[in-house]
Structure formats: structure tokens, C-alpha cells
C-alpha positions as CSV (number, residue, x, y, z in Angstrom):
1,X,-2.1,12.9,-13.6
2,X,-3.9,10.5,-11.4
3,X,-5.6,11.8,-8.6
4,X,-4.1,11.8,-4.5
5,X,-6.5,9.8,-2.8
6,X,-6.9,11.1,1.0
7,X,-9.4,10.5,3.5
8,X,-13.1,10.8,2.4
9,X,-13.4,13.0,6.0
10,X,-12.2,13.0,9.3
11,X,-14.2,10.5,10.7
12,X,-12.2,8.2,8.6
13,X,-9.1,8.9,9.7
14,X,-10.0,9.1,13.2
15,X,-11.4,5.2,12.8
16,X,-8.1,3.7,11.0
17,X,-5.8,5.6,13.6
18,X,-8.1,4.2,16.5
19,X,-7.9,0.2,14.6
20,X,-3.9,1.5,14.3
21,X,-3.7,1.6,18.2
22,X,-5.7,-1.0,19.0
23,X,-3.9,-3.3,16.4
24,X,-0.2,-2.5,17.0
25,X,0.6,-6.1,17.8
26,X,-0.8,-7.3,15.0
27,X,0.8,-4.6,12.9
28,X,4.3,-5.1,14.2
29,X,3.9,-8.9,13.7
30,X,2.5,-8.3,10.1
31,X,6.1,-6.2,9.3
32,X,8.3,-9.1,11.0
33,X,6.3,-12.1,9.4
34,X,8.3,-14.6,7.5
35,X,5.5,-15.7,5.3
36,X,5.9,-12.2,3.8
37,X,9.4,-10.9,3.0
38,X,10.7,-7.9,3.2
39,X,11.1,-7.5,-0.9
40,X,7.2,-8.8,-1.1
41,X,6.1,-6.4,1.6
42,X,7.8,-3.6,-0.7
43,X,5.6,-5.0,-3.6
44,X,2.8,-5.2,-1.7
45,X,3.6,-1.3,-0.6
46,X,4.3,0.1,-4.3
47,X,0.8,-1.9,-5.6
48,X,-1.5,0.1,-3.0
49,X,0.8,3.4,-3.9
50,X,-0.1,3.2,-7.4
51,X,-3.5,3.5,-6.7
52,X,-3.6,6.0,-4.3
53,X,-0.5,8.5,-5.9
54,X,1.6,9.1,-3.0
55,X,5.0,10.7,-4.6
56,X,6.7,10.4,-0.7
57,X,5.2,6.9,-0.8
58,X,6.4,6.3,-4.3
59,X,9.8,7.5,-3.6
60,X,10.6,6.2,-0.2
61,X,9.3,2.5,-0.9
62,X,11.1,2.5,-4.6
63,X,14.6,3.2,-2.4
64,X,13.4,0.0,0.3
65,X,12.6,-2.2,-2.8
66,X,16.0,-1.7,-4.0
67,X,17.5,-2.3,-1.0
68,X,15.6,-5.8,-0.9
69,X,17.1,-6.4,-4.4
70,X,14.2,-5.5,-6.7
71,X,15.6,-3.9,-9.7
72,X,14.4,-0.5,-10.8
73,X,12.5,-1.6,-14.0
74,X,10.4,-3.8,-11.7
75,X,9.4,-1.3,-9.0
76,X,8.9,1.2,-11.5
77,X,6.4,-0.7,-13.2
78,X,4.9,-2.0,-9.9
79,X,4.1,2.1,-9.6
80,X,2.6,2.3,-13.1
81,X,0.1,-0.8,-12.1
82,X,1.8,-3.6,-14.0
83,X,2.3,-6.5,-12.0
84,X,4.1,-8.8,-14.9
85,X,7.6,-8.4,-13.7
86,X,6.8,-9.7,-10.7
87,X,7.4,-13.4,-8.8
88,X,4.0,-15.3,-9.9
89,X,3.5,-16.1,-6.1
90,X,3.0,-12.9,-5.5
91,X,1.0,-11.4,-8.6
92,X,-2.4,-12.5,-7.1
93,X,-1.4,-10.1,-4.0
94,X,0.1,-7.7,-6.1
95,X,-3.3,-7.7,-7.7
96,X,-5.5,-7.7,-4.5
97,X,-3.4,-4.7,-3.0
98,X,-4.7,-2.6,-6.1
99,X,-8.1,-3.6,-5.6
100,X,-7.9,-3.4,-2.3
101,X,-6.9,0.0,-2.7
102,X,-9.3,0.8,-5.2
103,X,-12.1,-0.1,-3.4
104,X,-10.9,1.6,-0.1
105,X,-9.9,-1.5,1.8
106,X,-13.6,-3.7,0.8
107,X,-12.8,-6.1,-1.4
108,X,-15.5,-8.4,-2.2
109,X,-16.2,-11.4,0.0
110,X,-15.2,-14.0,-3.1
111,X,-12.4,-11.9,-3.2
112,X,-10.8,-12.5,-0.1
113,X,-11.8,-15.9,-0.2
114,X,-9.8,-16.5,-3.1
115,X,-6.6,-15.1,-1.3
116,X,-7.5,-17.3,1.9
117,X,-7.3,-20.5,-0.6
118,X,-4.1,-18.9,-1.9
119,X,-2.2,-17.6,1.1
120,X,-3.8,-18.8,4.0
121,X,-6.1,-17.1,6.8
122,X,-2.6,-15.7,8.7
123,X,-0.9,-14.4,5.9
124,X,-3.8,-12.5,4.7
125,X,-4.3,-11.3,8.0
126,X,-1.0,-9.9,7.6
127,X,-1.4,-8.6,3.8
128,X,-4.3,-6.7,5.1
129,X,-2.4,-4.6,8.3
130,X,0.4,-4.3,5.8
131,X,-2.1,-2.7,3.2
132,X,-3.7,-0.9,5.8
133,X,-0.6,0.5,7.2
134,X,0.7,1.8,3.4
135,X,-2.9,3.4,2.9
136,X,-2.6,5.5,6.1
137,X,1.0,6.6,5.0
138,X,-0.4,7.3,1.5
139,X,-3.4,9.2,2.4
140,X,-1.0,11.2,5.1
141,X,1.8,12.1,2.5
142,X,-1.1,13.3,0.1
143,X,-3.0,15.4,2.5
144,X,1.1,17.0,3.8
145,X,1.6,17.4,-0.5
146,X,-1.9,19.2,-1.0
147,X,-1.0,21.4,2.0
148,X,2.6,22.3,0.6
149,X,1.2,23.2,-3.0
150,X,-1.6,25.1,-1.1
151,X,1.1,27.0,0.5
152,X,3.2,27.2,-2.5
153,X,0.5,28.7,-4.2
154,X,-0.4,25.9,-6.6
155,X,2.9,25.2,-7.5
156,X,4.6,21.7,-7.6
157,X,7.3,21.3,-5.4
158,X,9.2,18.2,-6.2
């Protein structure tokens, strides 16, 4: 079982909650953006859950995605990392969400410059809050599931 990535300490969380607040325009335009979709946004969602193991996450944005008319085998293989399935407009994303995610939101510069060419300054902006926003949920949902097997007394609870 792949690990549940949480915050590597407090200070952490305090800074993305603090960017959060400070940010909510740009976060609220990020989620009403035409230039991302809502059945891309799901994508975008599932690719950083993978990484960081979130079953809430996993479960709740599986449930959106269907609702946006991506079919099950899709999103489930969106969770498992593969990207094939997917529009080919949206693989590179697809891909930098998981790095993204992988290298805790510091991709390298060439990186991002790549997506720029591909997508454009603005739309990255808003792949980014949408990224960042998923993380936040990801990392909260593990930290609530390591409490409730902590209280369960290391059992799963499903």
C-alpha cells in the first residue's frame, strides 16, 4: 500500500492555509475557469490523489468525475497513475499534476516552462491553485484517516 502523504510539519500547513486566504480570488477563479473544465479539473484532482493516497479524496472526486461524464475505467486508472485513457490535451497536465505532487508542489523550472508553452501563463496559473487546493484536501483527509485508525486501534475502517 502506498503511503498517505501529509504535511512534513506544521509550519507547512500553516504556510498553504495562510497562501489559501490570501489567494481565495484566485482560487475561486481557478474552479470557475473555462480554460479548464469541470471533467479536466476532476482529472487534474484524481492525478495529484494518486500520488498522495487520499481514500476520501479518491472516493469523493471518482463520484465528481462521473458526474462530468468520465467513465469509471478512466478515473480508476487516473487513481492507479496511468494517464493513457485520457484526452491527449490533457495528458501533459495529467502528468505535471503527478510530478507536481511528487515533488511537493516544486516542479523544475524547464518544467513549468514546458506547461507555459503548452497551456499558457493563465491556465497554469490556474492548474497550480487547482493542484494546490487538492493537495491541502489530500494531506487533510490523510492526517483525519491516520487519526481514525489511531483511534480504532490500528484497524482500517473503510
Amino acid at each position: 500500500m502506498t503511503k498517505k502523504r501529509t504535511f512534513k510539519n506544521f509550519r507547512q500547513f500553516f504556510k498553504e492555509t495562510i497562501f489559501m486566504i490570501k489567494n481565495t480570488k484566485q482560487l475561486r477563479s481557478a474552479m470557475k475557469n473555462r480554460s479548464i473544465p469541470p471533467a479536466f479539473r476532476e482529472r487534474l484532482m484524481m492525478a495529484v490523489t494518486s500520488v498522495n493516497n487520499c481514500r476520501f479524496c479518491s472516493y469523493h472526486h471518482s463520484k465528481l468525475a462521473l458526474k462530468e461524464g468520465i467513465n469509471s475505467e478512466e478515473a480508476a486508472k487516473i487513481l492507479e497513475g496511468c494517464v493513457d485513457n485520457c484526452p491527449p490535451s490533457e495528458a501533459p497536465a495529467l502528468l505535471y499534476a503527478q510530478g507536481w505532487a511528487e515533488s511537493n508542489g516544486n516542479p523544475s523550472s524547464a518544467t513549468v516552462q514546458r506547461m507555459v508553452e503548452i497551456y499558457g501563463k493563465q491556465t497554469l496559473r490556474d492548474i497550480d491553485s487547482i493542484l494546490l487546493m487538492i493537495r491541502m484536501g489530500n494531506y487533510m483527509g490523510n492526517v483525519a484517516s491516520i487519526m481514525l485508525e489511531k483511534m480504532s486501534f490500528g484497524k482500517t475502517l473503510n
